[in-house]
C-alpha positions in Angstrom: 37.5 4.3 -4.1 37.3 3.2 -0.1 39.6 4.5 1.9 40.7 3.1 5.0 41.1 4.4 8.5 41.8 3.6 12.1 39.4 3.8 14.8 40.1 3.4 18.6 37.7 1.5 20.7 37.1 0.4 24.1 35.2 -2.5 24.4 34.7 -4.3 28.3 37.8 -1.9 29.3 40.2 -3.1 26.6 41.8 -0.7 23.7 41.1 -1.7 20.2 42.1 -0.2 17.6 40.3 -1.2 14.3 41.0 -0.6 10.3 38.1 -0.2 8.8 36.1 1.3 5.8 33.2 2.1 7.6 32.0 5.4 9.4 34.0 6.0 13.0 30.6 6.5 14.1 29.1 3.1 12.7 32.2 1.5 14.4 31.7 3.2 17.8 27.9 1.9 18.3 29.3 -1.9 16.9 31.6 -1.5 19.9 28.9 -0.4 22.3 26.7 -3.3 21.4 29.6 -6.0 22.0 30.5 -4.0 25.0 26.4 -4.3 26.3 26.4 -8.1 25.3 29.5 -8.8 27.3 28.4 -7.3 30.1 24.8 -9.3 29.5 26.8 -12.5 29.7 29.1 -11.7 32.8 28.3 -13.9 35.9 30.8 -14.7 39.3 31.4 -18.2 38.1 32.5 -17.8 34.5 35.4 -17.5 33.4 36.8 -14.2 31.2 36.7 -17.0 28.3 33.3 -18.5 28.8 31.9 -15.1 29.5 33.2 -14.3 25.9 31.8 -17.4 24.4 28.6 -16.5 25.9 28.6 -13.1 24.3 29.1 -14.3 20.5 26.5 -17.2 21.3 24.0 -14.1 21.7 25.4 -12.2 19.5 25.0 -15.1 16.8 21.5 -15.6 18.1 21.1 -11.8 17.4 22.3 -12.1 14.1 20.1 -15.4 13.6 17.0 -13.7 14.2 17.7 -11.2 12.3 18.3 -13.3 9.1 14.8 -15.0 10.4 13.3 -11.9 10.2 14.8 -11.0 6.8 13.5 -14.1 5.9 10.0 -13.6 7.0 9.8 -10.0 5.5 11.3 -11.1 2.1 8.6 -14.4 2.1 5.7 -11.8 3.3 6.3 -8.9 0.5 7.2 -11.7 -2.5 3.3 -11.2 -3.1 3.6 -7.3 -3.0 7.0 -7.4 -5.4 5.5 -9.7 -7.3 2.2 -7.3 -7.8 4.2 -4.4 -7.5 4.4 -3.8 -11.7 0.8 -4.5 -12.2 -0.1 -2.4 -9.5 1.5 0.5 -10.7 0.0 -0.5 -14.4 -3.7 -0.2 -12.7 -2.5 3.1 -10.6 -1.9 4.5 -14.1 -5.2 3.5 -15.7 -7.0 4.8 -13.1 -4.8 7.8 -13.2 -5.5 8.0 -17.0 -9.5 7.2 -16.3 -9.9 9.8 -13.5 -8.0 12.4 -16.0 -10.7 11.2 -19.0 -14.1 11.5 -16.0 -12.2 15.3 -15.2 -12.6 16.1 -18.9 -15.7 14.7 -19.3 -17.0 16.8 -16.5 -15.6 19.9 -17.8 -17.2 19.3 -21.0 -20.8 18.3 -19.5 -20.1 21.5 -16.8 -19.8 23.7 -20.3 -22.8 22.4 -21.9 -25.1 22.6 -18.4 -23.4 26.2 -18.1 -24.9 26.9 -22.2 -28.2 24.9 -21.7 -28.9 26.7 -18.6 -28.1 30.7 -20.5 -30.7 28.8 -23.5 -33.2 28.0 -20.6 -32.5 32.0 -19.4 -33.2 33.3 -22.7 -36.4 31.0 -23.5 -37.7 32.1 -19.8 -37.5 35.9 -20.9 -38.8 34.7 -24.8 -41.7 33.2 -22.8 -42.2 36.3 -20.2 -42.1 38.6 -23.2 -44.7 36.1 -24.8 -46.7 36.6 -22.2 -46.9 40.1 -21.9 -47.7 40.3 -25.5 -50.2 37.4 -24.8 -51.5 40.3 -22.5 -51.3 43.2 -25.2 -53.1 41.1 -27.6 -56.0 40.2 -25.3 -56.2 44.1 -24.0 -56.6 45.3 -27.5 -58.6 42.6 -29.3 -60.9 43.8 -25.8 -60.5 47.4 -27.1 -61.3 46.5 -30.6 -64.4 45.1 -29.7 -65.5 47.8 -27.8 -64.4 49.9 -30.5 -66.5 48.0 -32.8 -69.8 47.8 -30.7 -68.7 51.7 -30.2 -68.7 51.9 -33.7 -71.9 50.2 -34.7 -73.8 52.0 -32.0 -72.5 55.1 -33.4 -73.4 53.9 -36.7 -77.3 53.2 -35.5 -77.3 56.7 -33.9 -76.3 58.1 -37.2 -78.5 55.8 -39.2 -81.5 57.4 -37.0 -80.6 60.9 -37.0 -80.6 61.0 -40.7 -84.2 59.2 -40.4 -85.0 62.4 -38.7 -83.5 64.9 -41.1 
């Protein structure tokens, strides 16, 4: 429900007082812009009248443009309304696609994270490999020597019982 009220004005020295609906502040800078057009269209020869039918030509020129413009801006965005759904429509798939590349990151960031503790663990397997790699060569070394060890302990004994 709008309620009405009255708002005093002073436009070009003159009293008003208005009924309106709208704020007293909306009403006091309507009154300050007739007031600044009237005093746009003063000049010594013209009468108080003409003066005043100067003002509401520019005013109406004012509010002329400003249709213009309306105009302009309402011709100039039709386009952008117009794409405005299937813009948001592509916003959302991309939304949607960008949420599907995040999880499909995560996923390939969990299996680099477990293919990279599989590469740790064959780099020790193969490090311990190689140390037993080492082992085996040291005592298949030391076997041999054992064994030549052994056979030339074996001729010795072979000769000493020759000589018993």
């Amino acid at each position: 429900m709008v309620t009405e009220k009255k708002v005093q004005v002073e436009i070009n020295g003159i009293s008003y007082t208005l009924i309106t609906d709208e704020s007293e502040e909306h009403i006091r800078e309507i009154a300050s812009y007739v007031g600044k057009k009237i005093n746009e269209a003063k000049a010594d020869n013209l009468s108080y009248d003409k003066e005043l039918v100067l003002t509401s030509l520019n005013i109406a020129n004012d509010l002329f443009n400003v249709g213009n413009k309306y105009k302009r801006l309402k011709e100039d965005s039709a386009e952008a309304v117009e794409k405005f759904p299937s813009l948001v429509e592509n916003y959302k798939k991309a939304i949607d696609h960008n949420d599907q590349l995040i999880e499909r990151v995560n996923q390939l960031s969990q299996q680099n994270e477990s293919l990279e503790n599989k590469k740790n663990d064959l780099e020790k397997q193969i490090k311990s490999n190689e140390e037993s790699d080492k082992l085996i060569e040291k005592l298949r070394n030391e076997a041999k020597r054992l064994q030549q060890e052994a056979a030339s302990l074996k001729a010795e004994n072979e000769q000493l019982k020759g000589k018993l």
